[in-house]
N, C-alpha and C positions, 0 to 999 in steps of 0.2 A: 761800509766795508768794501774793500777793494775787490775786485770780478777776478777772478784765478787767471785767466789770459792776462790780464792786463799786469797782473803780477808777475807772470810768468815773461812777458816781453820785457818787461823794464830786467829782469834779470838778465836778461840776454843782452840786453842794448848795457848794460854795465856788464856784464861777461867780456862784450866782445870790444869794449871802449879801455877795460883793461886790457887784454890782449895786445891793442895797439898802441898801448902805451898815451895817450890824452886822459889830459882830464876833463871833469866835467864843465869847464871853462871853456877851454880849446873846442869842445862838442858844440856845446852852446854857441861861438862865434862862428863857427862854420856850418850851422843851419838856420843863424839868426834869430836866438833868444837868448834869454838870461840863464845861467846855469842853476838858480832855485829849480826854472822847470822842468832840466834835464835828473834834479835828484827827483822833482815828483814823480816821472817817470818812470824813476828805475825803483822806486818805492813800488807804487803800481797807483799811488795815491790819485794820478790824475791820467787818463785816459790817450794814448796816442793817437792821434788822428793818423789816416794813411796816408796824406800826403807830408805830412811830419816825420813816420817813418820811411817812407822813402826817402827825403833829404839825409836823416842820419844815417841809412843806410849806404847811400852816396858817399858821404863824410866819412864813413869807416869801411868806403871798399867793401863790401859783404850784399849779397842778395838782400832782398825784403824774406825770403821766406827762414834765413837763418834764425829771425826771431821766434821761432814759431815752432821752431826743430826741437825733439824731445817733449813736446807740448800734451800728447797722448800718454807717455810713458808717466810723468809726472800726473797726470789725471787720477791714474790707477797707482802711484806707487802710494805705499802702504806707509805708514810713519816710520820713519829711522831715523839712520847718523842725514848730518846737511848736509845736502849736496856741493860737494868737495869744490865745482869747478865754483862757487857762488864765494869762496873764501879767496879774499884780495893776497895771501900769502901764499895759497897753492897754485894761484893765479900768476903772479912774479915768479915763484918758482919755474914755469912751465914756460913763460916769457923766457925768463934767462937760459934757460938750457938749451932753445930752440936759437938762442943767440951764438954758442958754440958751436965752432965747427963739425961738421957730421962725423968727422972720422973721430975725432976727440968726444964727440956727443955719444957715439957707440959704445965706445968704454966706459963712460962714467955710466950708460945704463948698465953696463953689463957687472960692472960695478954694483950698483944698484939692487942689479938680482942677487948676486949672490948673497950679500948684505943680509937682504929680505930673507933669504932661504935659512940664513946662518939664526936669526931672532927667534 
């Protein structure tokens, strides 16, 4: 059975490998292995060394400690809904919108709200 950190990094190193748009191929060639290892990873199936996650960390522009962020909180959170940012669709969503312009970005939020206010 997989160590809760280590499940918890591989979510974040696939959190944030979506964010940047790569896949687990593009990861894998630019830290020098095969992308099998990059899904064991993000499974939690097999353990990251630190000086592994420091090269992806490199590779995806972000701190070493951004995997590790939220790590207490998830300790203690209580069973619920999934954790929204862990779903590849709310993940694209959030990609694309940050791709629009700010001024055009402001309105579709505010758009947005009122949406939510009106349901």
């Amino acid at each position: 059975m997989p160590h809760p950190v280590d499940v918890h990094v591989g979510k974040r190193i696939r959190h944030r490998r979506w964010l940047v748009g790569m896949t687990q191929q593009q990861l894998a060639e630019s830290v020098g292995i095969k992308f099998q290892q990059i899904q064991k990873y993000e499974t939690g199936a097999n353990r990251v060394s630190a000086s592994r996650l420091w090269d992806i960390s490199s590779s995806m522009d972000v701190d070493v400690s951004f995997f590790f962020e939220g790590i207490e909180e998830e300790a203690t959170k209580v069973a619920g809904p999934s954790d929204l940012l862990g779903d590849k669709e709310a993940l694209d969503l959030v990609r694309s919108y940050y791709a629009i312009p700010e001024n055009q970005r402001r309105c579709l939020f505010d758009l947005a709200r009122v949406l939510s206010d009106v349901a």
